[in-house]
C-alpha positions as CSV (number, residue, x, y, z in Angstrom):
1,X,5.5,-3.0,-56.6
2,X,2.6,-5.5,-55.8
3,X,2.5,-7.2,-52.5
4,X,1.6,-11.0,-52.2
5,X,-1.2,-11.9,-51.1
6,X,-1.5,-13.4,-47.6
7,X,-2.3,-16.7,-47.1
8,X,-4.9,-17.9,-44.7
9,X,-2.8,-18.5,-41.2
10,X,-1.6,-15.1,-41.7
11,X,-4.8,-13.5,-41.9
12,X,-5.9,-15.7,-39.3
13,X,-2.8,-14.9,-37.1
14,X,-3.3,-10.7,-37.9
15,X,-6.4,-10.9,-36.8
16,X,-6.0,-12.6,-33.2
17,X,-3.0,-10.1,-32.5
18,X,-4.9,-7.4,-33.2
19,X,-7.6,-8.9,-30.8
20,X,-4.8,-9.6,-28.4
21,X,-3.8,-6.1,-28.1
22,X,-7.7,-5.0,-27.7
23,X,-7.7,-7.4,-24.8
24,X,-4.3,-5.6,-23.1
25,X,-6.0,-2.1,-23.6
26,X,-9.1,-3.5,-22.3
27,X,-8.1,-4.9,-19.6
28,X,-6.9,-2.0,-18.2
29,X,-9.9,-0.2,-18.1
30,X,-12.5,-3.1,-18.1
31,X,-11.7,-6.4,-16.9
32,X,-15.2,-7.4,-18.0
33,X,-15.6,-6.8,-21.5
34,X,-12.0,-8.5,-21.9
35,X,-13.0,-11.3,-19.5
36,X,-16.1,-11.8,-22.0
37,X,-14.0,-11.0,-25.3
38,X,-11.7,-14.0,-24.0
39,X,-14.7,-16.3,-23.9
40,X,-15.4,-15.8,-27.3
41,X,-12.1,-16.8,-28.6
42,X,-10.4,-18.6,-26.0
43,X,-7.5,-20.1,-28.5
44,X,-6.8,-16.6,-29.9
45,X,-6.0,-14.1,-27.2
46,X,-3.6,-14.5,-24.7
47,X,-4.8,-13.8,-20.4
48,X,-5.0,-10.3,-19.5
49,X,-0.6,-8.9,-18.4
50,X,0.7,-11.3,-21.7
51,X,2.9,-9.8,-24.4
52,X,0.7,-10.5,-27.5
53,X,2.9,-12.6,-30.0
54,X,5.0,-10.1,-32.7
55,X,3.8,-10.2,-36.2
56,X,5.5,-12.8,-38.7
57,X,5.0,-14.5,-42.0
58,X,4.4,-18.1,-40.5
59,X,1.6,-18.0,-37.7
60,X,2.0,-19.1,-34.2
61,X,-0.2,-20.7,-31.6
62,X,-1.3,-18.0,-29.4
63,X,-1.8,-19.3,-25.4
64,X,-4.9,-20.4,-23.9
65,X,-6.7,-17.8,-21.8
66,X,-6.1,-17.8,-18.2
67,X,-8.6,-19.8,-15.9
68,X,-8.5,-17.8,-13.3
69,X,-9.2,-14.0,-13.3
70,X,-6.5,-11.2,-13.0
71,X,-7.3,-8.4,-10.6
72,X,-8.2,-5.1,-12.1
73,X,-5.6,-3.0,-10.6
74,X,-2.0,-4.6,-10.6
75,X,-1.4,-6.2,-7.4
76,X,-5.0,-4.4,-5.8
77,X,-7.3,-8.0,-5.4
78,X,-10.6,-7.9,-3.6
79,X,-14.0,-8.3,-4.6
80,X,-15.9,-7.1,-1.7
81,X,-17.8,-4.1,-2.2
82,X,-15.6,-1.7,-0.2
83,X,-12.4,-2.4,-3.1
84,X,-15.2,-2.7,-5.8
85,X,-16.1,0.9,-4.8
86,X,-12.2,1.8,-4.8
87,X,-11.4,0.3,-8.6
88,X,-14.6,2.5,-9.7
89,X,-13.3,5.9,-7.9
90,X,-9.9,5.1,-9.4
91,X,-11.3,4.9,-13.2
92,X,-13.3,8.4,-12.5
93,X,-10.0,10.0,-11.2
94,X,-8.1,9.3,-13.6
95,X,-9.1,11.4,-16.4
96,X,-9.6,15.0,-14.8
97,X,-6.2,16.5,-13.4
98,X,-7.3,17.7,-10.4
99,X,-5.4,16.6,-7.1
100,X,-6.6,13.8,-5.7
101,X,-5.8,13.0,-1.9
102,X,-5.1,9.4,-0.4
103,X,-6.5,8.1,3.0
104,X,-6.0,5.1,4.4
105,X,-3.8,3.3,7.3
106,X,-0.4,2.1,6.8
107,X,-0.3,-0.6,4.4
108,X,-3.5,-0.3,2.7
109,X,-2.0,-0.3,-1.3
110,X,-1.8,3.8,-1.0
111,X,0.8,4.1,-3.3
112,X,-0.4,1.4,-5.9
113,X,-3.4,3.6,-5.6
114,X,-1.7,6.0,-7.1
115,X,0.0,4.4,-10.1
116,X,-3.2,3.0,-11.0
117,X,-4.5,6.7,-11.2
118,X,-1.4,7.6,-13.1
119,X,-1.6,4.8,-15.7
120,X,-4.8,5.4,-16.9
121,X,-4.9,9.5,-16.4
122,X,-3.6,11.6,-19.6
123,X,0.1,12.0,-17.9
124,X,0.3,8.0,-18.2
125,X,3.4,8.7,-21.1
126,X,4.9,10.6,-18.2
127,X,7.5,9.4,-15.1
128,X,5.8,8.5,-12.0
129,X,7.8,9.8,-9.3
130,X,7.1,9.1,-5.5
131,X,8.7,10.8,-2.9
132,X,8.1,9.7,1.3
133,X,7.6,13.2,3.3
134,X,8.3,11.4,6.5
135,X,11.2,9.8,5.5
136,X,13.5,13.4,4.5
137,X,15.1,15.2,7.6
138,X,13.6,19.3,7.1
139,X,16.6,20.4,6.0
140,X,16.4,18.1,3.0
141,X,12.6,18.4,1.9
142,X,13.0,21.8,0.0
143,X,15.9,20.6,-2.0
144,X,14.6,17.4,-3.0
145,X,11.3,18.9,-4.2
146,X,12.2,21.8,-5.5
147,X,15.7,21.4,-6.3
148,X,19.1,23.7,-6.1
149,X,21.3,26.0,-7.8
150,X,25.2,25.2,-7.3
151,X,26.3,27.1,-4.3
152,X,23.0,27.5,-3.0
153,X,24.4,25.9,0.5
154,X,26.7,24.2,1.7
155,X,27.5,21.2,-0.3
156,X,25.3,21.9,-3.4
157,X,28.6,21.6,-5.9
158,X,26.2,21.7,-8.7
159,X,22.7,22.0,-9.8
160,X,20.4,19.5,-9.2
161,X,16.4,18.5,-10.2
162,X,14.0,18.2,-7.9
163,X,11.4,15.8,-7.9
164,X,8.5,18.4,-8.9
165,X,10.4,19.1,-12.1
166,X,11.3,15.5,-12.5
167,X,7.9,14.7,-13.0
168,X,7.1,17.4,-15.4
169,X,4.6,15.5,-17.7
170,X,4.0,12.9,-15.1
171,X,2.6,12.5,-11.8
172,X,4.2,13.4,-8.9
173,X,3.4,11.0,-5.5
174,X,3.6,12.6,-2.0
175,X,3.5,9.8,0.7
176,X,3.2,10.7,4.2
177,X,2.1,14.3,3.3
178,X,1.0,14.9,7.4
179,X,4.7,15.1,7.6
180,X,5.7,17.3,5.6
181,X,7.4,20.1,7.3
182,X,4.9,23.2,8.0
183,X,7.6,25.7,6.6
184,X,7.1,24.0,3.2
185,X,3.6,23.7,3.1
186,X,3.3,27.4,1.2
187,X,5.8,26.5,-1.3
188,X,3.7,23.2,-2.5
189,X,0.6,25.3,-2.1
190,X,1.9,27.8,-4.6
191,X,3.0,25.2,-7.1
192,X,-0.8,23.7,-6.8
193,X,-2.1,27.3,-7.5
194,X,0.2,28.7,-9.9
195,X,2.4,25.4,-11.4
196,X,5.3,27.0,-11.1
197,X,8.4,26.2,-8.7
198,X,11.8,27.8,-7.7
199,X,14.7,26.0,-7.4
200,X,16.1,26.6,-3.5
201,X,18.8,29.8,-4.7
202,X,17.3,31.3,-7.3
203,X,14.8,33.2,-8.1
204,X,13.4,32.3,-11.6
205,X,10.3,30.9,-11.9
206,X,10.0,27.6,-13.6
207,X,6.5,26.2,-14.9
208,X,5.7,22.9,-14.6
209,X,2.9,20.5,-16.1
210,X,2.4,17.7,-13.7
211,X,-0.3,15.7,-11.8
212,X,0.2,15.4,-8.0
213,X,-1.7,12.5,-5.9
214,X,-0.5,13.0,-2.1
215,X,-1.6,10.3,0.8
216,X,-1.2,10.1,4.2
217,X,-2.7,7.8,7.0
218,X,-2.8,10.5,9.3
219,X,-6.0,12.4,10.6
220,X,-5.2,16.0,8.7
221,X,-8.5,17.7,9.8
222,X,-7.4,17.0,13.4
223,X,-4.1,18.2,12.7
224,X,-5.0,21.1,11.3
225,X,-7.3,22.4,14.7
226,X,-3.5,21.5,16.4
227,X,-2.1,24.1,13.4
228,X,-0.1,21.1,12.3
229,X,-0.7,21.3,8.9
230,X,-2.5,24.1,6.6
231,X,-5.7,24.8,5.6
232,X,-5.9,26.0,2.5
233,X,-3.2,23.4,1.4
234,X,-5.6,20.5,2.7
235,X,-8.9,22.1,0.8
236,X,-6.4,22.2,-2.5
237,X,-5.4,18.6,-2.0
238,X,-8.4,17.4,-0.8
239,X,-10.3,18.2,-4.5
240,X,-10.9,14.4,-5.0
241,X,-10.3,11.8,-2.3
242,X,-10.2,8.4,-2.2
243,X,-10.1,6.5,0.9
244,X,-8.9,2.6,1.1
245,X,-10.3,0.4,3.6
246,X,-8.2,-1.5,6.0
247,X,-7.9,-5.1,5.6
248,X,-9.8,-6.3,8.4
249,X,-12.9,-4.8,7.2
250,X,-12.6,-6.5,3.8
251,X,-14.2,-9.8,4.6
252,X,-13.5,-12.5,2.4
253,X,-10.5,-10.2,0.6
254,X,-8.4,-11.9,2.9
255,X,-8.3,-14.8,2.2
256,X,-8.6,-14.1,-1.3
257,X,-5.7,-11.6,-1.1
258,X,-3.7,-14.8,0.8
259,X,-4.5,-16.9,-1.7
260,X,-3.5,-14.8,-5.0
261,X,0.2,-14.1,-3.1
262,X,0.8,-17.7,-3.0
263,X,0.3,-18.4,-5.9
264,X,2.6,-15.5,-7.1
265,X,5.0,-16.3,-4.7
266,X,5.4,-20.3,-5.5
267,X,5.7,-19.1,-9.2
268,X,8.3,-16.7,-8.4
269,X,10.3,-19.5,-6.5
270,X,9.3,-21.9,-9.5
271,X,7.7,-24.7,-6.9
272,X,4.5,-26.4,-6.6
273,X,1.7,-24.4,-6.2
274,X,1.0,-23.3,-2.4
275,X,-2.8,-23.3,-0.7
276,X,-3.8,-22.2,2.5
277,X,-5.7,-25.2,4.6
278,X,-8.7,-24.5,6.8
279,X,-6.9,-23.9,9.8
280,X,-4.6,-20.8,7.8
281,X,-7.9,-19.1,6.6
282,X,-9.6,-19.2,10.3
283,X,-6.7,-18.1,11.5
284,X,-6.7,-15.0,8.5
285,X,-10.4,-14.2,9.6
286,X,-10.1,-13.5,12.9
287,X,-6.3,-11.7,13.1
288,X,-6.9,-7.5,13.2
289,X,-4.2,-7.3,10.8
290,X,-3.0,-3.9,12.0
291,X,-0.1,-3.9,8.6
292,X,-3.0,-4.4,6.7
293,X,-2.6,-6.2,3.3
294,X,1.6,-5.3,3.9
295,X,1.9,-7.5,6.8
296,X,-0.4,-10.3,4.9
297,X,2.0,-10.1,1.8
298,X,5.3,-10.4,4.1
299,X,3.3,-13.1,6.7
300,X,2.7,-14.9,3.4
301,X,6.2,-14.6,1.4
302,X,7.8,-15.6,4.5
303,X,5.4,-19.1,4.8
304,X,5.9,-19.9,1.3
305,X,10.1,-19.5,1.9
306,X,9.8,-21.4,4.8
307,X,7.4,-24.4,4.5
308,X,8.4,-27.0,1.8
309,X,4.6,-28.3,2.2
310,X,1.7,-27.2,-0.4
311,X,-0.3,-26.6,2.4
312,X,0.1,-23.2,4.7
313,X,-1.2,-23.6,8.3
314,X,-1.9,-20.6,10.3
315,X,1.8,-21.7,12.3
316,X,4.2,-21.2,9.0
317,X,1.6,-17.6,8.9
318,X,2.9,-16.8,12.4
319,X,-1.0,-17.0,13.1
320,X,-1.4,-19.9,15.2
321,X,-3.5,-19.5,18.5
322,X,-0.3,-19.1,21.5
323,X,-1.1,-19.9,24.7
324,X,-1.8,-16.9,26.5
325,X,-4.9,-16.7,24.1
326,X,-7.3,-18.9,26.0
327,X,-6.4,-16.6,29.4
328,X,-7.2,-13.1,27.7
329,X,-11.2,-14.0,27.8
330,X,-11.2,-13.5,31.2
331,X,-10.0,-10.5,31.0
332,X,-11.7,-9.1,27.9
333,X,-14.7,-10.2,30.3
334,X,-13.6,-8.1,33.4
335,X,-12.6,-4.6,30.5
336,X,-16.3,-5.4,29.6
337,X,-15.6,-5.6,26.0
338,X,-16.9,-9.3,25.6
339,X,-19.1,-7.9,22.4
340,X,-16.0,-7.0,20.4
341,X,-14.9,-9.4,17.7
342,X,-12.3,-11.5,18.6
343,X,-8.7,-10.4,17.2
344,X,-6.1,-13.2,17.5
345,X,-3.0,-11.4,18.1
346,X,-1.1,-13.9,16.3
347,X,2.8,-14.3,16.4
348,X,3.3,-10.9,17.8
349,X,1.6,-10.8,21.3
350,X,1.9,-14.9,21.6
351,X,6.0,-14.1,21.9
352,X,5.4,-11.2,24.4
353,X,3.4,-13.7,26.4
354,X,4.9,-16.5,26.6
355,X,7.4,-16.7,29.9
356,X,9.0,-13.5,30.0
357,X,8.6,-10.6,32.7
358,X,7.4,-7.2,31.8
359,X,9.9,-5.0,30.0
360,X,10.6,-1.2,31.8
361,X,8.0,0.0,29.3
362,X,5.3,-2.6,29.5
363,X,3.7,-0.3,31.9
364,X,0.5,-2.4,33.3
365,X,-2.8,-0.3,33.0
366,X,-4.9,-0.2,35.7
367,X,-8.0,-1.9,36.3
368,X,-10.4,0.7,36.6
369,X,-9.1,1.8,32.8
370,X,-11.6,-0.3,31.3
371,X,-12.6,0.6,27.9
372,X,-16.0,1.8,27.4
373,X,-16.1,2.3,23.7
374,X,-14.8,0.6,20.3
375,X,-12.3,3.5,20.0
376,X,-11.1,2.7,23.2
377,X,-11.0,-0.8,23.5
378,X,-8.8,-0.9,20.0
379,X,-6.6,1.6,21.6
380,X,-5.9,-0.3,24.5
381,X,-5.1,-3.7,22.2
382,X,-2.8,-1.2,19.8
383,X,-1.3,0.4,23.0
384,X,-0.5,-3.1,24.2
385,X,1.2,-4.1,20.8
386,X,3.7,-1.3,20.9
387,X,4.9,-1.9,24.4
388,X,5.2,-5.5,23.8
389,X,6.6,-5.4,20.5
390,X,9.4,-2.2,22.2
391,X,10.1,-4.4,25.6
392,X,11.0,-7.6,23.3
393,X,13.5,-5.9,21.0
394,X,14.7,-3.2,23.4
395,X,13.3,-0.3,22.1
396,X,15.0,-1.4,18.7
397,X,12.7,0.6,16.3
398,X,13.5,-1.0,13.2
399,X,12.9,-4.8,14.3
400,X,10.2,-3.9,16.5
401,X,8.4,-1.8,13.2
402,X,8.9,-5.1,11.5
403,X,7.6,-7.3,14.0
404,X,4.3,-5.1,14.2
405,X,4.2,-4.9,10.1
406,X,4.5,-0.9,10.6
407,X,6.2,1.6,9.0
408,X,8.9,3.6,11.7
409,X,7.3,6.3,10.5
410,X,4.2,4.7,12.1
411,X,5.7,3.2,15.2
412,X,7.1,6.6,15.9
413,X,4.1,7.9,15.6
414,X,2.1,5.2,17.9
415,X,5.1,6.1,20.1
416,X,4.4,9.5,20.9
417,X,0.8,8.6,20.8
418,X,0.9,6.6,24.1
419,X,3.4,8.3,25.3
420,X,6.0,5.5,25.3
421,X,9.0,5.9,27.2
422,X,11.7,3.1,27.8
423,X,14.9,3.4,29.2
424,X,17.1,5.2,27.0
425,X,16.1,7.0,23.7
426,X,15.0,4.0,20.7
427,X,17.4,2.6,19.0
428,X,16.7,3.1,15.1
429,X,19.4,0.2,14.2
């Protein structure tokens, strides 16, 4: 049997879905050939993310291409030369199966670092599965990775699949790796030599065909001189690494960054389109932004909830100048750090300043601790953070976390750094 022959719209329309679907594969691998294709036939192919339109026997009007560029990674926007550098080390990871190794501080994109690696690496068919180290009690870790037998302990009333095996033909994501126990640390070694696990209570080996992309924001080399974390494990992981920069040394990313949430977020909530005024994007410049691009996504969600103007000011941000702000020069002056950038503190330190006497662990430091070097002087400033944000929520871990746009992972972490003690043990609720 003969087929008709096509008319000219359906030709016409075959031929601009089939340009449409070049455009999607494209743009995952090169936003500028797409961005350029898209030029060329601006009625014909829908903006990089669209569903092309399905094949049919009457043609359709396809949309008009974006006017505004998508970022290249989902959600990862910045043009400086710092994220340009991170896109182009995530396109060269993602072919070679190797293990690639994650560094960057809390809420720097680590984990859509990952899936971006994942999506365009040959286990993209596969499950992504992401598991946080820091956030499994010990006794938990092994049986979550590796899985059980039934009976293998107390509890276990039937088998169960870890995550390696879960991710067989995927890529398996291990946040927080520094925390991973340091019992454990050979078994995950092993699997990275060999590929082959054994379920906790039994002793048959299982092979295994996965990717794994671990990240942490904690200093491993250091911790390895304390015998906190294994060697050989860190040179296995540490094959390919990729490090993210923190926000505050992105430049104009964030206000770029602020801008593209906005917009996301007013669509989301289907109202007018949002825009940061002049005061909002000083106000962005100067913060340290110690959340990094987490606490800029929540600072910004919150604003566009909030405000029922199309214009975001630095107040709905929780960035505007408190008053304790114009008395800290002096004593920036008398520390002797007067050539440090300035770093608004924002919402955070203008509510721990404002009228309220120093909490038990808002222990003052002394004069004569002046800080003598950039380490020291953002130590001092991070230092002060924690107590303040700790002496406002009594020790509450979870709301004080929050408040600081840290993980409690992290603020645990800061807490042992300096040594923090309140009265009583923190409360986690």
């Amino acid at each position: 049997m003969t087929d008709r022959e096509l008319t000219r719209d359906e030709v016409l329309s075959r031929d601009h879905e089939a340009l449409a679907e070049l455009v999607v594969k494209l743009g995952r691998s090169d936003a500028g050939l797409a961005q350029l294709i898209r030029a060329l036939i601006p009625a014909a192919i829908p903006a990089s993310g669209e569903t092309p339109q399905p094949r049919c026997a009457k043609a359709r009007p396809l949309p008009a291409a974006a006017t505004v560029a998508e970022p290249v990674e989902p959600h990862m926007v910045g043009e400086s030369p710092a994220m340009q550098t991170v896109f182009n080390t995530i396109r060269k990871f993602a072919l070679p199966r190797a293990p690639v190794l994650i560094q960057g501080e809390s809420g720097t994109g680590k984990e859509l670092a990952a899936l971006a690696i994942h999506e365009r690496s040959t286990y993209a068919d596969g499950p992504f599965v992401a598991i946080n180290c820091g956030g499994l009690p010990a006794s938990l870790v092994a049986s979550e990775l590796f899985g059980h037998e039934k009976g293998a302990f107390t509890g276990a009333h039937q088998r169960k699949i870890g995550k390696l095996e879960a991710a067989n033909g995927g890529t398996l994501f291990l946040d927080e790796i520094g925390d991973m126990p340091l019992e454990l640390q050979p078994h995950l070694l092993r699997f990275l030599q060999e590929q082959t696990i054994e379920r906790v209570g039994s002793n048959t080996p299982i092979l295994l065909n996965c990717r794994v992309i671990a990240a942490t924001n904690r200093n491993l080399d250091r911790m390895i001189r304390k015998e906190q974390f294994r060697e050989d494990l860190f040179h296995r992981l540490n094959c390919l690494t990729l490090n993210l920069p923190p926000l505050r040394e992105r430049g104009e990313d964030i206000t770029l960054v602020g801008a593209f949430f906005a917009k996301r977020f007013a669509a989301e909530m289907q109202v007018e389109n949002r825009f940061l005024s002049e005061d909002a994007l000083s106000a962005m410049q100067r913060y340290h932004w110690p959340g990094n691009v987490r606490e800029l996504i929540s600072k910004v969600r919150r604003a566009v909830v909030m405000t029922d103007s199309d214009r975001l000011t630095a107040e709905d941000l929780g960035l505007a100048t408190g008053p304790g702000a114009a008395a800290e020069a002096p004593s920036r002056a008398a520390a002797g750090i007067d050539s440090l950038p300035q770093i608004d503190l924002g919402g955070i330190a203008a509510a721990t300043r404002v009228s309220r006497a120093p909490e038990p662990c808002a222990e003052p430091m002394a004069a004569s601790e002046s800080a003598t070097t950039l380490e020291q002087a953002k130590a001092r400033i991070e230092e002060k953070l924690v107590r303040d944000a700790l002496g406002k929520h009594a020790h509450n871990i979870t709301v004080a976390a929050r408040d600081l746009g840290v993980s409690r992972v992290t603020l645990y972490r800061l807490i042992e750094k300096y040594s923090i003690r309140g009265q009583g043990a923190p409360s986690a609720h």
